[in-house]
C-alpha positions as CSV (number, residue, x, y, z in Angstrom):
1,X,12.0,-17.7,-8.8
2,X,8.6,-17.5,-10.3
3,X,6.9,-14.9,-9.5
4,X,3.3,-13.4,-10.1
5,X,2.3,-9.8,-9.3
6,X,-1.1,-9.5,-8.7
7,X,-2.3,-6.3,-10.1
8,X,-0.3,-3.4,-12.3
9,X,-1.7,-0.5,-10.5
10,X,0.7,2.6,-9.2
11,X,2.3,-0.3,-7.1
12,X,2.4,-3.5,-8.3
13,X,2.7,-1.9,-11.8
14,X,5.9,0.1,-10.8
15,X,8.0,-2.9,-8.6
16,X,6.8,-6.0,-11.1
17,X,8.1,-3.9,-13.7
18,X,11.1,-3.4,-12.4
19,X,11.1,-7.4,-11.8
20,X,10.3,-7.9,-15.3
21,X,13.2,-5.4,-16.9
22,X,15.5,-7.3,-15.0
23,X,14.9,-10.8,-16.7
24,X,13.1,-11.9,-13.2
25,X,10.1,-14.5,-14.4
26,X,7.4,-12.3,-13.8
27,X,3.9,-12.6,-14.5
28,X,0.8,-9.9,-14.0
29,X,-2.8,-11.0,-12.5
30,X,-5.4,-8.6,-13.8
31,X,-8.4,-7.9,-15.0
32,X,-9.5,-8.4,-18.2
33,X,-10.1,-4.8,-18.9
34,X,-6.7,-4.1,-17.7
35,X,-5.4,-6.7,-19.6
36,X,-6.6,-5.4,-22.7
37,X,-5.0,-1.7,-22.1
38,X,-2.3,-3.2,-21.3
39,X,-1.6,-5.2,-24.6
40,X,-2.6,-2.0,-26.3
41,X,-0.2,0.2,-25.0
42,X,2.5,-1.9,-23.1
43,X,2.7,-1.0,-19.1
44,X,4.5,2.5,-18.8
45,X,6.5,4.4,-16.4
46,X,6.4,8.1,-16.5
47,X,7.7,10.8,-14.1
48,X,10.9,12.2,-12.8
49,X,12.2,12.7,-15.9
50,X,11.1,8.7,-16.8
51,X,9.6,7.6,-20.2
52,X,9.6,4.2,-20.0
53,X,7.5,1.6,-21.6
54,X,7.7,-2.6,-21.3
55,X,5.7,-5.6,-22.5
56,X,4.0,-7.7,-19.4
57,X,3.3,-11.0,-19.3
58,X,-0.4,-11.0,-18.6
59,X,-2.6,-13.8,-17.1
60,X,-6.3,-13.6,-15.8
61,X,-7.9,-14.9,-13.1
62,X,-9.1,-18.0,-15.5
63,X,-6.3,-18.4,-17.0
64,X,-4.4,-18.8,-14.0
65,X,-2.0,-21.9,-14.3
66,X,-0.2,-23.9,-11.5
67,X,1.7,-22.7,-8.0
68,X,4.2,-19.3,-8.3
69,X,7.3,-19.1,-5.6
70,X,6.2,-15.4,-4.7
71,X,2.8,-13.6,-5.0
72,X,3.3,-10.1,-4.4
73,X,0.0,-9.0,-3.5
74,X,-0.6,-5.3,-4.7
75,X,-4.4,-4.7,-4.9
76,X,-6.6,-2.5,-3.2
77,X,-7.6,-3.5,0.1
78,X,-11.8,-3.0,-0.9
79,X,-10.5,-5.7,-3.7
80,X,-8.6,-8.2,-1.3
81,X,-12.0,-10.6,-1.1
82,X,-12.0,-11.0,-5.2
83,X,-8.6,-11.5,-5.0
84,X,-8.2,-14.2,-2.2
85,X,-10.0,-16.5,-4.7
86,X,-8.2,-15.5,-7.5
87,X,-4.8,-16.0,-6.5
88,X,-6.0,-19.5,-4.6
89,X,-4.6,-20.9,-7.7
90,X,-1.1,-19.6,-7.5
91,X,-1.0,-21.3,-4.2
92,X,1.4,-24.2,-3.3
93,X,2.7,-26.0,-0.4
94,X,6.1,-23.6,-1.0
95,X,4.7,-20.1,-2.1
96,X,5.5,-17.0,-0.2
97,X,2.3,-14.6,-0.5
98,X,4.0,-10.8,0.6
99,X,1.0,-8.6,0.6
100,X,1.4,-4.7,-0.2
101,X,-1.9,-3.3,1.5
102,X,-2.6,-0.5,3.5
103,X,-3.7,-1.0,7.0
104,X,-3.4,-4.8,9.2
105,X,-6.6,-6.3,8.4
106,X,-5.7,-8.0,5.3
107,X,-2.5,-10.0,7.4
108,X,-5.6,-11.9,9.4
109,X,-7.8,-12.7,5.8
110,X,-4.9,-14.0,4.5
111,X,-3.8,-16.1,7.5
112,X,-6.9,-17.8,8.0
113,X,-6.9,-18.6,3.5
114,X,-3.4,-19.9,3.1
115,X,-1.9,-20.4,6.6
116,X,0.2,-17.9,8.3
117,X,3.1,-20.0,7.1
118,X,2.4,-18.8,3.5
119,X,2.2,-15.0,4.4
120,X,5.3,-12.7,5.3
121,X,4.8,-9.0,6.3
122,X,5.2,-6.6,3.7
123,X,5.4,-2.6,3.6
124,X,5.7,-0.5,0.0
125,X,6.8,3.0,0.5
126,X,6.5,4.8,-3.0
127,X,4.2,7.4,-3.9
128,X,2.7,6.7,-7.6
129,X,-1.0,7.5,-9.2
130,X,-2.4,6.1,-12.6
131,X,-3.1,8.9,-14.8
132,X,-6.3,8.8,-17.3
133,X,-4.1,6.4,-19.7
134,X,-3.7,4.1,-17.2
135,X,0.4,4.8,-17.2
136,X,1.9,4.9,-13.7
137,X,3.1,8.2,-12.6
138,X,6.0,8.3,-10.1
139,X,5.5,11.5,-7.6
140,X,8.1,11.5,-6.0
141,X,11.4,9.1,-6.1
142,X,10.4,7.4,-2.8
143,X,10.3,3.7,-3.9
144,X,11.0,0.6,-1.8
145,X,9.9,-2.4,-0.2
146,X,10.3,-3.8,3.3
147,X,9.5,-7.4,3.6
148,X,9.8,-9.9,6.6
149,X,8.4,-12.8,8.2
150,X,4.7,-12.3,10.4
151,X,6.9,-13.7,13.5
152,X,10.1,-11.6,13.6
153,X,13.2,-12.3,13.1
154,X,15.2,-13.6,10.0
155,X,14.6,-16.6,7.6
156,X,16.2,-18.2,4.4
157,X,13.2,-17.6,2.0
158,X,13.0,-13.5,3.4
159,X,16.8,-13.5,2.2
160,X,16.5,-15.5,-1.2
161,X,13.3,-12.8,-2.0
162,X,15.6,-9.9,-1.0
163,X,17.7,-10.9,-3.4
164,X,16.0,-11.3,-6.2
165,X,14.4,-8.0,-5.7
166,X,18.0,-6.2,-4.7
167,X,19.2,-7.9,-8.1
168,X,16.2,-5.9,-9.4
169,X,17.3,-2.8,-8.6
170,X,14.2,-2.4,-5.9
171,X,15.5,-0.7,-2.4
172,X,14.8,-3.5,-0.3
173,X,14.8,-3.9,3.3
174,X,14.9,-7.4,5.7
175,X,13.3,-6.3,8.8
176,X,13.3,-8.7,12.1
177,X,10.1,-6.8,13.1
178,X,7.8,-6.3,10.3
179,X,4.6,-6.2,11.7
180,X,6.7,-3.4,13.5
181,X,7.2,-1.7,10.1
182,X,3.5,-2.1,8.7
183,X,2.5,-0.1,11.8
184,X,4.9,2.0,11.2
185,X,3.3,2.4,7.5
186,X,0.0,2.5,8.8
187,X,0.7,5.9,11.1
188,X,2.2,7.5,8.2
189,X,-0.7,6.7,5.5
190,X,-3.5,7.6,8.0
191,X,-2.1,10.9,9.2
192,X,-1.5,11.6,5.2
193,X,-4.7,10.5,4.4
194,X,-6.6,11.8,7.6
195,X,-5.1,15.3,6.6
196,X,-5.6,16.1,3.0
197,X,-8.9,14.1,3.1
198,X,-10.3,16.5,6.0
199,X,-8.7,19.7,4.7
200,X,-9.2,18.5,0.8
201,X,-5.6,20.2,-0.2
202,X,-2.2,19.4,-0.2
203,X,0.6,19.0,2.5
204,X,1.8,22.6,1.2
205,X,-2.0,23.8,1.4
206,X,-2.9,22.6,5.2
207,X,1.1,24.3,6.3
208,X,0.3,27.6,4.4
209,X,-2.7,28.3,6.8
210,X,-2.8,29.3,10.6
211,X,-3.4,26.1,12.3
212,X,-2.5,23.6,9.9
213,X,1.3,22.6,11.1
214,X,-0.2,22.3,14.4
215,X,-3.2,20.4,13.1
216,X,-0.8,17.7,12.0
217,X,1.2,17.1,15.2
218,X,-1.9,16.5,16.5
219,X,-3.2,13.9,14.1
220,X,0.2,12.2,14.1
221,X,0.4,11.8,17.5
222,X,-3.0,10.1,17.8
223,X,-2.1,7.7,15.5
224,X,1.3,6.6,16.9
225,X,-0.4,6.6,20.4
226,X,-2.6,3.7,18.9
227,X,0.3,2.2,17.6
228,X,2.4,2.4,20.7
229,X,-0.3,1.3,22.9
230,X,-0.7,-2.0,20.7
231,X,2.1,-2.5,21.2
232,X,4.3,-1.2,18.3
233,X,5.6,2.2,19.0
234,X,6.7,4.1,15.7
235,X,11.0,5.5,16.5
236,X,10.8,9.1,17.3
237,X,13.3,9.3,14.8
238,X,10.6,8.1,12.1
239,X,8.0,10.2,14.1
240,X,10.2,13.3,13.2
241,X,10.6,12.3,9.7
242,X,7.0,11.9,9.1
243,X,6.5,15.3,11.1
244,X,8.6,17.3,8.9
245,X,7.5,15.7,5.5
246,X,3.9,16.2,6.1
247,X,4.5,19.8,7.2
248,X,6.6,20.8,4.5
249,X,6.2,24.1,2.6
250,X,4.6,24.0,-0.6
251,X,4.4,20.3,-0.7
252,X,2.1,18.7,-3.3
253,X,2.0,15.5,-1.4
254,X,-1.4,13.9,-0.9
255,X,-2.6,10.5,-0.5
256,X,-4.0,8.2,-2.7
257,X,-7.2,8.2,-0.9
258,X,-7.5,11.6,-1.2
259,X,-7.0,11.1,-4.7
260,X,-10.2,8.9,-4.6
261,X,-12.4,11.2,-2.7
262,X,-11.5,14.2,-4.9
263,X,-12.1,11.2,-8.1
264,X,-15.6,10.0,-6.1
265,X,-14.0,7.0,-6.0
266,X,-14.8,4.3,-3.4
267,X,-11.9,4.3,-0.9
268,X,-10.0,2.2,1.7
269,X,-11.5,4.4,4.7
270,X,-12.4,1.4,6.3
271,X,-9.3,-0.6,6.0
272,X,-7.5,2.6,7.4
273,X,-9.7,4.6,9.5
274,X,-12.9,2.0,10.5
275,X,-9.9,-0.5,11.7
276,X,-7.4,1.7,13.0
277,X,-10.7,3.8,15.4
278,X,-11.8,0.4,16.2
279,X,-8.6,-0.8,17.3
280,X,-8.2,2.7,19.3
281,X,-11.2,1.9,21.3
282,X,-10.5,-1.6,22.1
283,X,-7.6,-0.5,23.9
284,X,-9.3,2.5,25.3
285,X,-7.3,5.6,23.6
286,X,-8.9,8.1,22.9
287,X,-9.2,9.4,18.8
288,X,-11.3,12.3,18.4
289,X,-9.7,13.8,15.2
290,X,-9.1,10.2,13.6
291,X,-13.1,9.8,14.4
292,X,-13.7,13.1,12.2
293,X,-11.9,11.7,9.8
294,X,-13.6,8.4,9.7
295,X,-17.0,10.2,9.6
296,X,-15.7,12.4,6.9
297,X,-15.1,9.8,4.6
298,X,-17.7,7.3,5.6
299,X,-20.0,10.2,4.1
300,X,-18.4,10.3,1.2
301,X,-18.7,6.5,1.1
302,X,-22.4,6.9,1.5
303,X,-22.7,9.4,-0.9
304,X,-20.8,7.5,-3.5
305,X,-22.7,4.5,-3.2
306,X,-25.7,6.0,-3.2
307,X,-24.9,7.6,-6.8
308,X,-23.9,4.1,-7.9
């Protein structure tokens, strides 16, 4: 299976080089300024007691040759317009784009590019930064992949992709419902996000103070009411889980997008909050804490812009 991984961020950096250390035919879009750290100092994996370091085959966007079998998709979702034109290449009658964004928005752009026959549903669960080397540093040893097709239920080319990436060593999942799952994702990311943006701490920062536990149950529950009442109600069971991670004591967890606002860094609030408030009011639930949170960050959107 040829496969290219567009982008070696925290994400795509981390599963296509697992891909890649497993003899899988695996090739990185980038930048050019990626490109070139990247020949300088190989891609790298540090973290959790990791030090490890391999040599990526590197394309750019103009060097981009003929049709892939799988494009895993790992940009940002502020750089998904660059890189529906980039990847067009990559693009044949048999290719299986499996996008790793944040947020649904990006399922539709795709869709109405390539088809919706070209596009499964795909969820990343791992929780990685880039440090000021540009290495990838794992945070925690959450790292999987949940991967199925837009319109449920099971398929030959969802299996033959599992396997290669089981083969890879990556904790993959075949879900009958993934559009299920990326909701599923999207709950947890924006109550994550929403949190540590609005408090600027930690998980372990908002539970230390009076207010905070019950601060979260409140944003989480807002969210999965907008996911229920589209249609896609998270599992209590995954409810809970979320619940007690995000609540934890003396938890360094925060979200990448936090991350960018502390940075002053452009970030996805509109591909998780703008979308996700939008949605809410289209189906008339009520967000007033995701709304603070959109406003929050749309702010700091301003504000960043506004310095260049």
């Amino acid at each position: 299976m040829k496969i290219l991984v567009v982008g070696a961020g925290a994400t795509g950096g981390y599963f296509g080089a697992r891909l890649a250390q497993a003899g899988k035919d695996t090739t990185f879009l980038v930048r050019p300024r990626r490109a070139a750290a990247l020949r300088e100092r190989g891609l790298r994996i540090t973290g959790l007691g990791q030090e490890e370091r391999i040599t990526p085959r590197l394309v750019t966007a103009d060097e981009l040759p003929g049709p892939y079998d799988l494009v895993l998709l790992s940009v940002k979702a502020t750089a998904l317009d660059g890189a529906l034109d980039d990847i067009a290449p990559a693009v044949g009658p048999g290719t299986a784009i499996v996008p790793l964004l944040n947020g649904m928005a990006h399922l539709a752009r795709l869709n109405d590019r390539f088809g919706e026959k070209a596009v499964l549903g795909g969820v990343a669960r791992i929780i990685t930064t880039l440090n000021d080397e540009g290495d990838i540093v794992r945070l925690a040893p959450i790292a999987s992949l949940t991967i199925g097709e837009q319109r449920g239920g099971t398929s030959e080319r969802v299996e033959a992709i599992g396997a290669v990436l089981d083969d890879a060593g990556i904790d993959t999942h075949r879900s009958k419902d993934v559009i299920g799952a990326v909701w599923g994702k999207w709950v947890f990311i924006s109550t994550l996000a929403g949190l540590t943006c609005l408090m600027r701490g930690t998980v372990g920062d908002v539970r230390a103070v009076p207010g905070g536990p019950a601060f979260v149950t409140a944003l989480l529950a807002e969210c999965a009411t907008v996911a229920a009442a589209a249609g896609h109600p998270v599992r209590e069971k995954e409810l809970d889980a979320v619940a007690a991670m995000l609540t934890a004591e003396g938890s360094t967890l925060t979200a990448s997008l936090y991350r960018d606002v502390v940075q002053g860094a452009p970030t996805e609030a509109e591909q998780v909050f703008g979308d996700l408030t939008d949605r809410a009011r289209s189906l008339s639930v009520g967000t007033p804490l995701l709304d603070l949170v959109t406003l929050n960050l749309r702010v700091h959107e301003h504000r960043t812009a506004s310095a260049g």
